[in-house]
Structure formats: C-alpha cells, structure tokens
C-alpha positions as CSV (number, residue, x, y, z in Angstrom):
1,X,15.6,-6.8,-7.1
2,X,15.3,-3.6,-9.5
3,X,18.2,-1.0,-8.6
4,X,15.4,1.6,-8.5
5,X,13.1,-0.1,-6.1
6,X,13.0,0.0,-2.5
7,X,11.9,-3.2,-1.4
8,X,9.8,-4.3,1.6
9,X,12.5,-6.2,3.2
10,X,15.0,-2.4,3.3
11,X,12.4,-0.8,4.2
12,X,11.6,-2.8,7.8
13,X,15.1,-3.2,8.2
14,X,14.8,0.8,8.1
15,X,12.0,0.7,10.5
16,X,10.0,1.5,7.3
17,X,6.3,-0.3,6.8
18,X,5.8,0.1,3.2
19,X,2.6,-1.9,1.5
20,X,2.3,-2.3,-2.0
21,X,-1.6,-2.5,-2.8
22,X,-3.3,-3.2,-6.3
23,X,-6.7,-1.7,-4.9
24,X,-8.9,0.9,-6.6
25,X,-8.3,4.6,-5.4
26,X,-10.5,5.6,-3.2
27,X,-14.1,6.7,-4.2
28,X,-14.0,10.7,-4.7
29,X,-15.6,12.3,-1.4
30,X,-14.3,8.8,0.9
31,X,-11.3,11.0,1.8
32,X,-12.5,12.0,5.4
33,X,-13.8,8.5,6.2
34,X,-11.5,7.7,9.4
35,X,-11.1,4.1,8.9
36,X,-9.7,4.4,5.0
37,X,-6.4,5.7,5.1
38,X,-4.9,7.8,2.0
39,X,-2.5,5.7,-0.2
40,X,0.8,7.4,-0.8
41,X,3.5,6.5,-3.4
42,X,6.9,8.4,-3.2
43,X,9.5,9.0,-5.8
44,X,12.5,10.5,-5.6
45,X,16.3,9.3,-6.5
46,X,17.1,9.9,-3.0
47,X,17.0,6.5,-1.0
48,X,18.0,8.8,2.2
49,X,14.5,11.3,1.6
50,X,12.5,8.0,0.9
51,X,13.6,6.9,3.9
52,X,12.9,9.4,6.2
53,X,9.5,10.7,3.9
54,X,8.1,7.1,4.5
55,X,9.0,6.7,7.9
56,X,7.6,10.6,8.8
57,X,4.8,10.0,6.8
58,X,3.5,6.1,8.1
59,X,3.4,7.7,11.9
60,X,0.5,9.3,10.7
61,X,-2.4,6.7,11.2
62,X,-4.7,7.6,8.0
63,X,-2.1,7.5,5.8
64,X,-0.6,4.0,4.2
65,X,2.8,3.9,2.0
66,X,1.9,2.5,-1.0
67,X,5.3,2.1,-2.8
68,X,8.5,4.0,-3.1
69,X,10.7,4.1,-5.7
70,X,14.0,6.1,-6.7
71,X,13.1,5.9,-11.0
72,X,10.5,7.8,-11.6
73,X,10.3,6.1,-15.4
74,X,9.6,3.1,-13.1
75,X,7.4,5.2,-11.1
76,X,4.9,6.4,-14.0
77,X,4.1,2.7,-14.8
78,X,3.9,1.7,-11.0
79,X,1.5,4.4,-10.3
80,X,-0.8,3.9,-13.3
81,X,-1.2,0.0,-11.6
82,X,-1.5,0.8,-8.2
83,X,-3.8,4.2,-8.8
84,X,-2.6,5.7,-5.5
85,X,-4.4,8.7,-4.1
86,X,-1.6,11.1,-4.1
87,X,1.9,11.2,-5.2
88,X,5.1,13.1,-3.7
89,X,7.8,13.6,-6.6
90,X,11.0,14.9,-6.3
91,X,11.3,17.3,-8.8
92,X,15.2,17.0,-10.3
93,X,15.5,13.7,-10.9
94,X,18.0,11.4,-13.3
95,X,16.0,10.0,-16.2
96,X,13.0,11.7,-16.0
97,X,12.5,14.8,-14.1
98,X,9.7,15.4,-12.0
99,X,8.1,17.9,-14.2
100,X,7.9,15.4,-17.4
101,X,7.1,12.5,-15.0
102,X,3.9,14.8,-13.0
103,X,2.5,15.2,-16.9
104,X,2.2,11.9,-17.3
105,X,0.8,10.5,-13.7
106,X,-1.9,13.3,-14.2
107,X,-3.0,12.2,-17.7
108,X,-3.0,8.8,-16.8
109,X,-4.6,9.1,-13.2
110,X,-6.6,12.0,-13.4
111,X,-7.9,11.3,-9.2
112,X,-4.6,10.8,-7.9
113,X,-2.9,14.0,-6.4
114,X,0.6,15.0,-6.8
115,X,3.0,17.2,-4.6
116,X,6.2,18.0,-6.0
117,X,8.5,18.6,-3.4
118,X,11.8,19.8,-4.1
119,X,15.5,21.8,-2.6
120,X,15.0,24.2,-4.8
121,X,12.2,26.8,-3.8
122,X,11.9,29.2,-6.9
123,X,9.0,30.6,-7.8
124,X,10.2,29.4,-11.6
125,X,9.4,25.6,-10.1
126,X,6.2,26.3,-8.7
127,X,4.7,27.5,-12.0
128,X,6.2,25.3,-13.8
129,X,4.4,22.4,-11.5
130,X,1.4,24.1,-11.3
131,X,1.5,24.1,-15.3
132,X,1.8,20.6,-15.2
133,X,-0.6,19.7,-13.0
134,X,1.3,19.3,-9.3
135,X,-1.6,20.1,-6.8
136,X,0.8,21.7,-4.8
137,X,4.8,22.3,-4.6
138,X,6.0,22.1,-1.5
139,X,10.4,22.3,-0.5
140,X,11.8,19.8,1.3
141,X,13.2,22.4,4.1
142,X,9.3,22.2,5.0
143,X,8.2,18.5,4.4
144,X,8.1,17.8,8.4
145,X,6.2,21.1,9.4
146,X,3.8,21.4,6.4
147,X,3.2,17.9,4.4
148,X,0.6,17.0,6.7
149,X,-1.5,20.3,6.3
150,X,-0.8,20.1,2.7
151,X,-2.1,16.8,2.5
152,X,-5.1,17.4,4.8
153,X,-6.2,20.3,2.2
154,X,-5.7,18.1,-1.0
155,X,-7.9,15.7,0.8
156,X,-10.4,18.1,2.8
157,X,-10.3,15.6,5.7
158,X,-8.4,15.8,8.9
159,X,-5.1,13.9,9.2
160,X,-3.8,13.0,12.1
C-alpha cells in the first residue's frame, strides 16, 4: 500500500465506507437528482480529520466517498482520474500545500468543486483560496455544523 493512501480495508475497520469510482462526473444540472449522490474526494495529511470527515460526511445519504488520501501530489493525479464532483483540501499540507494543489484540480477539472478547509481562519487564507479557485473556505472548527450547507449551496440541491 502507498504511505499516503487510505485504503478500503482501514477505512471499514474505522467504520469508514469509502468507494473509489472511475465514473464520469455528474452531468452539470444532475446535482439535485435524489437518486445520484455527490462524489467526494478528501485530502488532507491528517489520517485522524480523514477519518472523522469521511465517516461525518457518508451518514449523509446523497453523498458517496470517493477516495481519501493524505498526499495531495498523490491527490492531483487521483482526482484528475476519478473527476469527482467536489473536493475538500486541507489547506497546510507537507509536499504541496493546498493552495498550489486547488490551482491545479481547478485547471485540470474545471466541474469539480473544491472547499478548502483549514485551522487557520484568516481572512489572508480565504483570499488567497478564493484566488485560486476554492469555491468556498470553510475552518475545520465548523466542518460538522456547516459542510453540509456549504455543500448543498455548491450543489443547489438539498442534502440530507
């Protein structure tokens, strides 16, 4: 196994159903169709936050983990395959940070949405990933309360 992969087998034994899918993204406007659920790939070099963001985030029943990873060098290369619909990056990361690694999901993938989420809430970090091209920025001392409303405005659809 790659050291910056979280595989399928950690994640159950987590508790974590992850999927890895080589599907097309969704057609634009299929967003609020109730039966297709919105493909989500996380990075961040935080197995502990992948594991709690994937578990939080698969309760929800139109959304589907599409992949997780801790690089996010490995994560720009992953994502260009699997073309999720949206992307939640940590923003300080080893390697690559999530700035530098956002520029390049969004030239590559222009229909997949990103949210940087990060520790650090300055308003520095949220222009800098709106000048990238993050569709939102969001901290991590909110992910439970507001990823699912940030998600359902990305998306225009209702998540439950």
């Amino acid at each position: 196994m790659n050291s910056g992969q979280i595989n399928k087998d950690m994640a159950r034994e987590s508790g974590i159903e992850v999927e890895t899918l080589t599907g097309a993204a969704m057609a634009p406007g299929a967003f609020g169709s109730s039966d297709r659920k919105i493909g989500i790939f996380l990075v961040d070099d935080s197995k502990s936050f992948l594991g709690v963001a994937s578990n939080f985030l698969s309760s929800h029943r139109n959304v589907r983990i599409e992949g997780c990873l801790t690089s996010p060098v490995q994560a720009v290369t992953e994502i260009g395959r699997i073309k999720p619909d949206l992307v939640v990056i940590d923003l300080v990361m080893p390697e690559m940070n999530g700035l530098e690694a956002t520029r390049m999901i969004k030239s590559n993938n222009a229909h997949t949405r990103v949210i940087i989420v990060s520790l650090h809430d300055q308003g520095e970090y949220r222009a800098s990933a709106k000048a990238v091209g993050a569709d939102e920025f969001l901290p991590k001392t909110e992910f439970a309360d507001q990823i699912m409303s940030v998600i359902g405005r990305l998306f225009s659809g209702s998540i439950n």
